[in-house]
C-alpha positions in Angstrom: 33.4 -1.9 -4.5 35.3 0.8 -3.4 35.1 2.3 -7.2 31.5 2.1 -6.7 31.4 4.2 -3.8 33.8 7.1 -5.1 31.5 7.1 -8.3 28.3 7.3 -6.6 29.8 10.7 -5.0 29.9 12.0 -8.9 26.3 11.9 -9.1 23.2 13.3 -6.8 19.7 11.7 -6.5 18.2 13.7 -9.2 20.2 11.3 -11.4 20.0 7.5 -11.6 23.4 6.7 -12.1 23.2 7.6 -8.1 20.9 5.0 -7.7 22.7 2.3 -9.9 26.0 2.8 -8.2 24.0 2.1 -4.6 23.0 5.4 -3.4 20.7 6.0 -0.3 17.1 6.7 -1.2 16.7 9.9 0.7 13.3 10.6 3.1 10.9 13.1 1.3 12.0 15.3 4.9 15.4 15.5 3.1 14.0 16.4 -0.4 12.5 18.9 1.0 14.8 20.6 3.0 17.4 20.2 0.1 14.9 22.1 -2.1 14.4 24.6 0.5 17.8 25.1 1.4 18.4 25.5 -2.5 18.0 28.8 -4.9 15.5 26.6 -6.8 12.0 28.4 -7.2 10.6 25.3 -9.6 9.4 25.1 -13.0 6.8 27.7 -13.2 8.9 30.0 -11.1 8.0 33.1 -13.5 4.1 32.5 -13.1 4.4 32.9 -9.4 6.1 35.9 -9.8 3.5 37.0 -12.1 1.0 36.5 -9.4 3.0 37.9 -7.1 3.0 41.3 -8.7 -1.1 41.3 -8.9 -2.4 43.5 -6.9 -4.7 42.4 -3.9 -6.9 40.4 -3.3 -6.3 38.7 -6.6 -2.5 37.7 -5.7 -3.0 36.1 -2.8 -6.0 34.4 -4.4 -3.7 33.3 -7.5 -0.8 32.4 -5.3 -3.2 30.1 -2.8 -4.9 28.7 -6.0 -0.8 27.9 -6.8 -0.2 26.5 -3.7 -3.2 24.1 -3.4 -2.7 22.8 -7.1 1.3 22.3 -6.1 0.2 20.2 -2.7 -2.4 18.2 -4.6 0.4 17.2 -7.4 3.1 16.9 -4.5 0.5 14.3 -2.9 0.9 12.2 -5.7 4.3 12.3 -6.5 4.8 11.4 -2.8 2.4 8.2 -3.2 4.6 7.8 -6.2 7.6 7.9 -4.5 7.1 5.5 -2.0 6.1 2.7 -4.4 9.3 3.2 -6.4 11.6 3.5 -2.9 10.3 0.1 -2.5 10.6 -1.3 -5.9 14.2 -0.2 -5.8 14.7 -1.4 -2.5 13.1 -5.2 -4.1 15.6 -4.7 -6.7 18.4 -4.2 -5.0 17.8 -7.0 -2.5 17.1 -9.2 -6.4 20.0 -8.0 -8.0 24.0 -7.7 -7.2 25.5 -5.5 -9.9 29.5 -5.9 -9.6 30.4 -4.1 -13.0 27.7 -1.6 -13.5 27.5 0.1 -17.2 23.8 1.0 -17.7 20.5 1.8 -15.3 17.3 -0.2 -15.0 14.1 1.5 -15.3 13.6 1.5 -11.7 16.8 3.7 -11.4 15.4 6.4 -13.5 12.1 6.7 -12.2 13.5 6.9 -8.8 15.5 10.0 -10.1 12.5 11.4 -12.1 10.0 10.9 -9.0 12.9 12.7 -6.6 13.1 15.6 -9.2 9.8 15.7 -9.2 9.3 16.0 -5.1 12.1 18.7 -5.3 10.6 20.2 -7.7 7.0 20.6 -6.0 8.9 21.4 -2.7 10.8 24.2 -4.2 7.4 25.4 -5.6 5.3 25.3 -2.4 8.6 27.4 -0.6 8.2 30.0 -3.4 5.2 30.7 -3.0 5.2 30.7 0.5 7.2 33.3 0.5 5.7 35.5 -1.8 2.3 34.4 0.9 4.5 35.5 3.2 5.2 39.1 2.6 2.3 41.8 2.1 0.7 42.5 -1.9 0.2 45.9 -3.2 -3.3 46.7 -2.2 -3.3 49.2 -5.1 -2.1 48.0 -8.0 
């Protein structure tokens, strides 16, 4: 067991050998402040700053259009989340691995659904910043 442990400290949740090797299903209020607290900017990090260089009243229009689309996807994936948390936690309850060597499918969609929170987290912060701050009125 103790191997276990030491191994799950190799890997994060954004991969499901974490999960496999018994690691804690973190609360979407740690996701988030992880992806915060991160460089990250998300997957369409270049589009926001695209938006962000529009001149006003079109950025902020863009970049609230961003942020609405983000929190509708985030919703989702959260709702997503949750139902997998609990089918891992089912499986775990189900299942004593003692030698592990590969992942269930539950373990990798519990790493694809975190990445995906992160992911829509780190968005929103982008472009909450770029909100944040005042647009060239002028282009």
């Amino acid at each position: 067991m103790e191997q276990i442990s030491k191994a799950r400290h190799a890997y994060t949740p954004s991969h499901p050998w974490y999960y496999l090797l018994d690691g804690k299903v973190w609360t979407p209020k740690q996701i988030k402040q992880n992806a915060i607290d991160s460089d990250y900017k998300g997957y369409c990090a270049d589009d926001i700053a695209q938006a962000d260089r529009m001149a006003e009243p079109k950025r902020s229009e863009k970049l609230r259009q961003y942020r609405s689309d983000f929190e509708c996807s985030l919703r989702e994936r959260l709702s997503r989340y949750r139902i997998i948390a609990f089918q891992l936690h089912r499986y775990r309850q189900e299942t004593k691995i003692t030698n592990p060597i590969s992942c269930d499918d539950v373990h990798t969609n519990m790493s694809l659904v975190y990445n995906h929170l992160y992911n829509y987290f780190a968005l929103i912060a982008y472009v909450d910043e770029c909100l944040g701050k005042q647009g060239d009125l002028f282009g």
